[in-house]
C-alpha positions in Angstrom: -63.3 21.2 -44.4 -61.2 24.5 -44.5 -62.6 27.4 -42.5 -63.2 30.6 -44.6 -60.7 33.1 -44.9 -62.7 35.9 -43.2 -62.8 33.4 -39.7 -59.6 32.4 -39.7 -57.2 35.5 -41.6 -53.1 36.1 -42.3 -52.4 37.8 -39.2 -49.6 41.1 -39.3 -49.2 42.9 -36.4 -46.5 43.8 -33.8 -45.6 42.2 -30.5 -44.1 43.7 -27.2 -43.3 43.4 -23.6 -45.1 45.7 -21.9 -42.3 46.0 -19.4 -40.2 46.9 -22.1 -41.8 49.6 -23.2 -43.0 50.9 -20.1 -41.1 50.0 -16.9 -41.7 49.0 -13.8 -44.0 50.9 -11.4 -41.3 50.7 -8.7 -37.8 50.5 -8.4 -37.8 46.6 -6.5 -41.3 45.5 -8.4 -39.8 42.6 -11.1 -36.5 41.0 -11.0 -35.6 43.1 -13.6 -36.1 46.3 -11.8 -33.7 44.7 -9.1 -31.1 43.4 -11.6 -31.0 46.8 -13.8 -29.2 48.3 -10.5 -26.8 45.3 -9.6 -23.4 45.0 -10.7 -22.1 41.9 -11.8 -18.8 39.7 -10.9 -16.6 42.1 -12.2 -17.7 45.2 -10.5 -19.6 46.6 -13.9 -23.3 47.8 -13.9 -25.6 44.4 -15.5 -27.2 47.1 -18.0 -24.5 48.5 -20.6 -23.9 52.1 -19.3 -25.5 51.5 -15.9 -28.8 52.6 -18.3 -32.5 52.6 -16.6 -35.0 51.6 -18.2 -37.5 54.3 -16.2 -41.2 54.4 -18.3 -39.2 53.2 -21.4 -41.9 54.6 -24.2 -44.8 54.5 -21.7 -46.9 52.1 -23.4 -48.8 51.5 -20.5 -50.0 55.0 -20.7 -50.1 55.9 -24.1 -51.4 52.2 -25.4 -54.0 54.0 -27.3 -52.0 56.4 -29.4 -49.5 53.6 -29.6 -52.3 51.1 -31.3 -53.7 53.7 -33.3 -50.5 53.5 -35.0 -50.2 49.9 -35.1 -53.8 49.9 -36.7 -53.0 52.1 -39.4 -50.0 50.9 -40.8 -52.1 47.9 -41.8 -51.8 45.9 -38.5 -54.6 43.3 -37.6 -53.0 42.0 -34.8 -50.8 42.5 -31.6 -49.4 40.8 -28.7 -48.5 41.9 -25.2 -47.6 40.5 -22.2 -49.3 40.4 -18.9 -47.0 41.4 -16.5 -47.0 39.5 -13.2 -45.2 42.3 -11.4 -48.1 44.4 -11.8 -51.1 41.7 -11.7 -49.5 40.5 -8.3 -46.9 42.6 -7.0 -46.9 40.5 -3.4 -47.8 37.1 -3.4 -51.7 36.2 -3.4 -52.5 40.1 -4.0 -54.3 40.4 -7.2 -54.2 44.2 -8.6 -57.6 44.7 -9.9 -56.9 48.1 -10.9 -54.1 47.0 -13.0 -56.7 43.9 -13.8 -58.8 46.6 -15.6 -56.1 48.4 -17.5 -55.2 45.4 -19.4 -59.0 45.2 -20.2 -59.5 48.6 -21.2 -55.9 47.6 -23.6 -57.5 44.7 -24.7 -60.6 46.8 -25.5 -58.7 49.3 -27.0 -57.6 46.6 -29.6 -60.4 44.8 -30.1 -61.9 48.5 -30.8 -59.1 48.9 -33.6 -59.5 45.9 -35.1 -56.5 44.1 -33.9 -56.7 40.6 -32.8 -55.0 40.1 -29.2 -52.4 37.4 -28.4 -51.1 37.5 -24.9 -47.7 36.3 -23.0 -47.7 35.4 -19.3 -44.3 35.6 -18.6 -42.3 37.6 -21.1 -38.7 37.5 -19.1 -40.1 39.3 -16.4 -41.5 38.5 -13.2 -42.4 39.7 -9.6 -39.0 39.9 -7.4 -41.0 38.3 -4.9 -41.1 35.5 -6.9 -37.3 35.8 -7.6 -36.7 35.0 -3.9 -37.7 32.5 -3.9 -35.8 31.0 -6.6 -37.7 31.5 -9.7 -38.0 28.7 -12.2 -35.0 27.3 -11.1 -36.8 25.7 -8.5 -39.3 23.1 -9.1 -42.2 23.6 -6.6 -42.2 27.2 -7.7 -44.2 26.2 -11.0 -47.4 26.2 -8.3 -47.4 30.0 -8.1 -47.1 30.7 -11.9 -50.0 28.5 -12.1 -51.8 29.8 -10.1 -50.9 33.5 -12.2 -52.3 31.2 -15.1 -55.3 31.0 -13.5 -56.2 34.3 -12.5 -55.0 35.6 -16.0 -57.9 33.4 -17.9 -60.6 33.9 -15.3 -59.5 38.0 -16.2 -58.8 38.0 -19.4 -59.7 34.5 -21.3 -63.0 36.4 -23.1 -60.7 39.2 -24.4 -57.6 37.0 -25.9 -57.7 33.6 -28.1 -53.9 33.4 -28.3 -52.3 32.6 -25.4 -48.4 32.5 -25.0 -47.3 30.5 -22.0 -43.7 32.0 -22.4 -41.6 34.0 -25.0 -38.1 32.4 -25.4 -37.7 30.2 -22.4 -34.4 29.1 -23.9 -33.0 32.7 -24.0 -33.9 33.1 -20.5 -32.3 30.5 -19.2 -29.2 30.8 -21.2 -28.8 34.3 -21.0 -29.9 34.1 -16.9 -27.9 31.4 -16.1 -24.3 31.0 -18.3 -24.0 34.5 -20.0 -24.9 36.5 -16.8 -26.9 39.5 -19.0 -30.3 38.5 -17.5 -31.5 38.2 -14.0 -30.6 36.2 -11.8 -27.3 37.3 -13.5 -25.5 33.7 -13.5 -22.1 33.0 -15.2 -21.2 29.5 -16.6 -24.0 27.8 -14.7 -25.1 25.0 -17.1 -26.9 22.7 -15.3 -29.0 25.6 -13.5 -29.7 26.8 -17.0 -31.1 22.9 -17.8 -33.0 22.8 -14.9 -34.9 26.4 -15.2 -35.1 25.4 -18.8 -37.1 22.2 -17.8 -39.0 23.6 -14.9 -40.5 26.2 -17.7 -40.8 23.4 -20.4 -43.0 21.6 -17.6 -44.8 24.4 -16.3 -45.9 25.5 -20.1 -47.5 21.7 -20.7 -49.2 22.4 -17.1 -50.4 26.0 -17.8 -51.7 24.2 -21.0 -53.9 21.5 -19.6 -55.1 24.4 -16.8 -56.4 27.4 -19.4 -57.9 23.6 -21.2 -59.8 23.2 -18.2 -61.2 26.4 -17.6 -64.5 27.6 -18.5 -63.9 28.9 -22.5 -60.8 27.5 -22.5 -61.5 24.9 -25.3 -61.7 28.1 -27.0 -58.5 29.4 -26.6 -55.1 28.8 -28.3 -52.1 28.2 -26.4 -48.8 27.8 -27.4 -45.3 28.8 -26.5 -42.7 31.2 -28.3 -39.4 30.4 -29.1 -36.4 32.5 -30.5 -34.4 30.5 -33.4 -30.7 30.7 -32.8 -28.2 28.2 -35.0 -24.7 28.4 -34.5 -22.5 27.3 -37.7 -18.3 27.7 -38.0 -17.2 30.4 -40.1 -15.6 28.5 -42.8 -11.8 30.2 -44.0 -11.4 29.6 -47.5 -7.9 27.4 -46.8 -8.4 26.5 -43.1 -11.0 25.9 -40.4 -10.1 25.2 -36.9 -11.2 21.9 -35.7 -12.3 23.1 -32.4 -15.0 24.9 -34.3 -17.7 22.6 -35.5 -17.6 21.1 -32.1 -18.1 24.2 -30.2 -21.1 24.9 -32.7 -22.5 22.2 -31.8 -22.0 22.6 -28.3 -23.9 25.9 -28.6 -26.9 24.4 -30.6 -27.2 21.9 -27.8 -27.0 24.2 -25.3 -29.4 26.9 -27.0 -32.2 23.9 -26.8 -33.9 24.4 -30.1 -33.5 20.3 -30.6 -34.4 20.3 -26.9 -37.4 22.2 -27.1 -38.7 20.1 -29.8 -38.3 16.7 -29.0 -39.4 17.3 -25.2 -42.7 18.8 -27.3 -42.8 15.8 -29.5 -41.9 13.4 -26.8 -42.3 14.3 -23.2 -38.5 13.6 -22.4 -35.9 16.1 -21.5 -32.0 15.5 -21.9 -29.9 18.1 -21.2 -26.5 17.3 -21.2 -24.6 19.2 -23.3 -20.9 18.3 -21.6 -22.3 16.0 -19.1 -18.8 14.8 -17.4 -18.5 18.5 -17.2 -21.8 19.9 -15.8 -24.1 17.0 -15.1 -26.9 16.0 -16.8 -30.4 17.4 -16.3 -33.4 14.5 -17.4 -37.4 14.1 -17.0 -39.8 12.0 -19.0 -43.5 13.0 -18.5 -46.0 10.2 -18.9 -46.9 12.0 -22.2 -45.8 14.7 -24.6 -47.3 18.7 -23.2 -50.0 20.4 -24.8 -49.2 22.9 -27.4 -51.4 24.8 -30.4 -48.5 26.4 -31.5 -45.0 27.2 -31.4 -44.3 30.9 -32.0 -40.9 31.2 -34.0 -38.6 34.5 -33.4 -35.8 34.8 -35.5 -33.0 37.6 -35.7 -29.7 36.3 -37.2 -28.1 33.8 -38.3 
């Protein structure tokens, strides 16, 4: 039986990254506050114009104003992230006082009438964790479970919609072979496989954990994905035959079809020149949990 409309409405709203719009609260806190002040492989700052990002538009601060506004153009829901920088700026050191900011937030929009979603990991996370290799490294999944975990026991009465992680693909890609996200890797394939399946795994984990938790039957948990498809520019009398291939090559490496047969299936391939860059493969014993898939999509 279909719910009624008044339990289960269209949602509109807006979604950030709180880091995006408001910083970092010191200059080494997040990987991204360390990579905004590196200079990459050809001597040139990692940010276009050797820009900071400094308190961005200070969300963090002005959250009320800023969801008044959301609220009144018609909004009736809106996502953030939890930073990780802030909830544990050293490892095992929970910051309760940033703890209760993101309640009174989440108050703040439950006040307006705006139903929260929530993203643990939003590209950014502590640079403590960075050291030690990020989600490139596979025993490193332990400590974002563990942010899991203290997230829900904080948060899991204020938020239904749980994001494990926005655009894991990007992230990887972008981190990894394009060098314009931290760690700042050029034309590292196989790295950008492996991180890619080390966040694949630890969303299905995360998953099963927030499950387990006391009101997490409750909650909805999904992952977030940005839609990229690469096609050839057709000429009207010629197309080079290098083209299609690259596309596909691109699609491939971009892991939409990736992402959604590992969802479907459990099983990760990743071998998009694999006598090139090696091929990166795991089969779980069954397909990950998943609510939802959250689709971003810019251009085509």
């Amino acid at each position: 039986m279909a719910r009624p409309a008044e339990d289960d409405p269209f949602q509109v709203g807006f979604a950030i990254s709180v880091w995006q719009s408001s910083g970092d609260q010191s200059k080494d806190a997040s990987n991204w506050a360390v990579f905004e002040r590196q200079r990459n492989c050809l001597g040139m700052p990692t940010i276009a114009g050797g820009h900071r990002i400094g308190t961005s538009c200070d969300f963090w601060n002005r959250y009320e104003e800023d969801l008044e506004l959301a609220a009144s153009m018609g909004s009736n829901c809106f996502r953030i992230s939890l930073e990780w920088s802030r909830l544990e700026p050293a490892r095992g050191q929970w910051d309760e006082g940033a703890a209760q900011h993101y309640r009174d937030i989440l108050a703040c929009m439950r006040s307006k009438g705006l139903e929260a979603h929530v993203t643990l990991h939003h590209f950014v996370h502590p640079a403590w964790f960075e050291k030690l290799g990020g989600f490139s490294k596979e025993e490193n999944i332990q400590l974002f479970l563990d942010f899991t975990a203290n997230c829900f026991r904080a948060f899991g009465d204020q938020a239904k919609y749980w994001a494990t992680f926005n655009e894991p693909g990007l992230a990887s890609f972008a981190g990894n072979v394009h060098g314009s996200f931290p760690p700042g890797r050029m034309a590292q394939v196989t790295g950008c496989g492996r991180q890619m399946l080390n966040m694949f795994r630890a969303h299905g984990q995360a998953y099963d954990l927030i499950k387990s938790m006391p009101g997490g039957s409750k909650a909805q948990v999904g992952i977030v994905w940005n839609y990229f498809w690469f096609e050839p520019k057709r000429y009207r009398w010629f197309t080079p035959f290098y083209l299609p291939w690259i596309s596909r090559l691109l699609n491939r490496m971009w892991g939409t079809d990736v992402l959604l047969h590992y969802m479907k299936t459990g099983e990760f391939e990743w071998d998009p020149l694999p006598w090139v860059f090696g091929r990166v493969y795991h089969k779980d014993p069954s397909p990950p949990g998943c609510d939802f898939i959250g689709l971003n999509y810019y251009s085509r």
